[in-house]
C-alpha positions in Angstrom: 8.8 -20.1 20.6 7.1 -23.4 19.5 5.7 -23.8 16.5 3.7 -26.4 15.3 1.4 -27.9 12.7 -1.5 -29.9 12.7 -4.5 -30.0 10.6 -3.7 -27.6 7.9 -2.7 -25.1 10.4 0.4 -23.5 12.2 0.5 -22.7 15.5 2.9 -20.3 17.3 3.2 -20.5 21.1 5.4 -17.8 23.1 4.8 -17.9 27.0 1.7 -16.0 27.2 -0.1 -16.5 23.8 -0.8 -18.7 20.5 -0.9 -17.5 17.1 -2.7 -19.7 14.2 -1.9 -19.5 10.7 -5.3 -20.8 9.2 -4.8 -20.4 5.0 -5.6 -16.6 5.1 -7.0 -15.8 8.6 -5.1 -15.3 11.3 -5.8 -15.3 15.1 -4.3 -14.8 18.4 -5.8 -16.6 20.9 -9.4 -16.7 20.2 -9.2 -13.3 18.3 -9.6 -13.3 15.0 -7.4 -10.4 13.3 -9.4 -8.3 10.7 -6.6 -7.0 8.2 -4.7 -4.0 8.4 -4.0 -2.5 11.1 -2.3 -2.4 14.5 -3.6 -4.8 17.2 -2.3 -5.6 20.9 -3.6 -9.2 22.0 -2.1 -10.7 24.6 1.0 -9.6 24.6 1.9 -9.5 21.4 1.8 -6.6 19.1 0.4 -7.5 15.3 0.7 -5.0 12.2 -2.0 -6.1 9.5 -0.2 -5.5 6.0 -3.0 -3.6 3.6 -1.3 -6.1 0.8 -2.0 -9.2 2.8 0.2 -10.6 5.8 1.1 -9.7 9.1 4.8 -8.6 10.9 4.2 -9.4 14.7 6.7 -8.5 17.8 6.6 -10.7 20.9 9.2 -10.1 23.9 11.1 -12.5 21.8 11.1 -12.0 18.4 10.0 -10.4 15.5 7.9 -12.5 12.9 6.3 -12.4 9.8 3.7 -14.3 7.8 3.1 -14.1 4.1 -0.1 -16.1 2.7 -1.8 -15.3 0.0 -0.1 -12.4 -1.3 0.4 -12.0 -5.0 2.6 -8.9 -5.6 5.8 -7.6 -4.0 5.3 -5.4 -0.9 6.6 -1.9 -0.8 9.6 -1.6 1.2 8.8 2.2 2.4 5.8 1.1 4.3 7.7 -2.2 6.3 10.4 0.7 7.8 8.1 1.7 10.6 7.7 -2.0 11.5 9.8 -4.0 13.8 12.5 -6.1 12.1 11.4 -9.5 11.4 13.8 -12.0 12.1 11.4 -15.3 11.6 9.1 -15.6 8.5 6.7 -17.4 8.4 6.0 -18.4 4.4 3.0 -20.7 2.5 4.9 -22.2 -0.9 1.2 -23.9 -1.5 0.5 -21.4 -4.6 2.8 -22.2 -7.8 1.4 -18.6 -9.1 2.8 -16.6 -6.2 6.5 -18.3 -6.3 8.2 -14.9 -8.2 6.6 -12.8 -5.3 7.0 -14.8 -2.2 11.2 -14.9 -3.5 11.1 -11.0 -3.8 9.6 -10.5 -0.2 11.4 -13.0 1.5 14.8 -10.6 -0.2 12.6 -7.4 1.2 11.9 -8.9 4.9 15.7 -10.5 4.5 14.5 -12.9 7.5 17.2 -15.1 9.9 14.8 -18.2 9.8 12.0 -18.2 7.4 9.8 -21.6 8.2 8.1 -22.8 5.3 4.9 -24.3 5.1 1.9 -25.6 2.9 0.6 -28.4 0.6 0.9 -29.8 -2.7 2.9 -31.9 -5.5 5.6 -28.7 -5.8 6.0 -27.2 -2.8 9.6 -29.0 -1.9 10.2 -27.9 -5.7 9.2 -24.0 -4.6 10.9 -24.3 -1.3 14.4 -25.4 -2.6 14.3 -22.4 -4.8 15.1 -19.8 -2.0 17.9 -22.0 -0.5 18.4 -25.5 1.1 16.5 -26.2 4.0 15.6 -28.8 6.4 12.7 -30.7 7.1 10.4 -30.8 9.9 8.2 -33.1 11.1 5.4 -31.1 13.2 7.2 -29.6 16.2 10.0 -26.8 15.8 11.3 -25.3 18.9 13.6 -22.1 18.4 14.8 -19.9 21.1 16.8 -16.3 20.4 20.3 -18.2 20.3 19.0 -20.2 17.0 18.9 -17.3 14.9 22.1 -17.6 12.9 24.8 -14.9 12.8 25.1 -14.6 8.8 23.2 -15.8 6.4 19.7 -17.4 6.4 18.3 -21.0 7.8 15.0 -22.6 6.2 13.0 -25.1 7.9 10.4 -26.9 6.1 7.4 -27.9 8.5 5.7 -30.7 6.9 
């Protein structure tokens, strides 16, 4: 998996696809994903959240994104979902700090990769843990993930 980002947005590259994290949309490839729901786009399986957010499955890994949610997800309706061991996590919205901490605990993520702008956002970030910081590539293959506990990168 490669990640980058560039203008405003991350981009997720496995072998066959790309997935971009635009503020609230989300795409694979040139599709643009509509909400909740289940979608198959090439080759990667994506699980629309009805509170906001998305939990994908690659052959690789299972990820996550969280943007613009406001209120902490319910637990019973992530079981049916494949584990997410990446998440991928905007700290842009001061308002949304209490939540985002609560659904990172839920999701309980190997790597979550932080992301977003503003004057508080190392502030918000450093909250959940230490991390380190990125400058816009971050490569990450299966033997990354750590054995215990949780790593936080910081793309800026």
């Amino acid at each position: 998996m490669i990640i980058t980002k560039k203008e405003g947005k991350l981009i997720v590259k496995n072998k066959n696809s790309a997935v971009k994290f635009i503020s609230e949309s989300v795409k694979i490839n040139d599709f643009k994903l509509p909400g909740p729901g289940e979608y198959e786009v090439g080759g990667i399986l994506a699980y629309g959240l009805s509170e906001g957010g998305y939990v994908f499955k690659d052959d690789e890994f299972g990820f996550g994104y969280l943007d613009g949610i406001n209120k902490v997800l319910d637990e019973k309706k992530l079981e049916d979902l494949p584990d997410v061991e990446i998440l991928f996590v905007n700290f842009s919205d001061d308002n949304k700090i209490s939540a985002t901490e609560k659904n990172i605990k839920i999701f309980d993520p190997r790597i979550v990769i932080a992301f977003g702008d503003g004057d508080k956002i190392e502030t918000n970030i450093a909250n959940i843990g230490r991390y380190e910081e990125i400058e816009g590539v971050l490569k990450l293959k299966k033997s990354d993930l750590p054995f215990e506990g949780q790593k936080i990168y910081f793309i800026k």
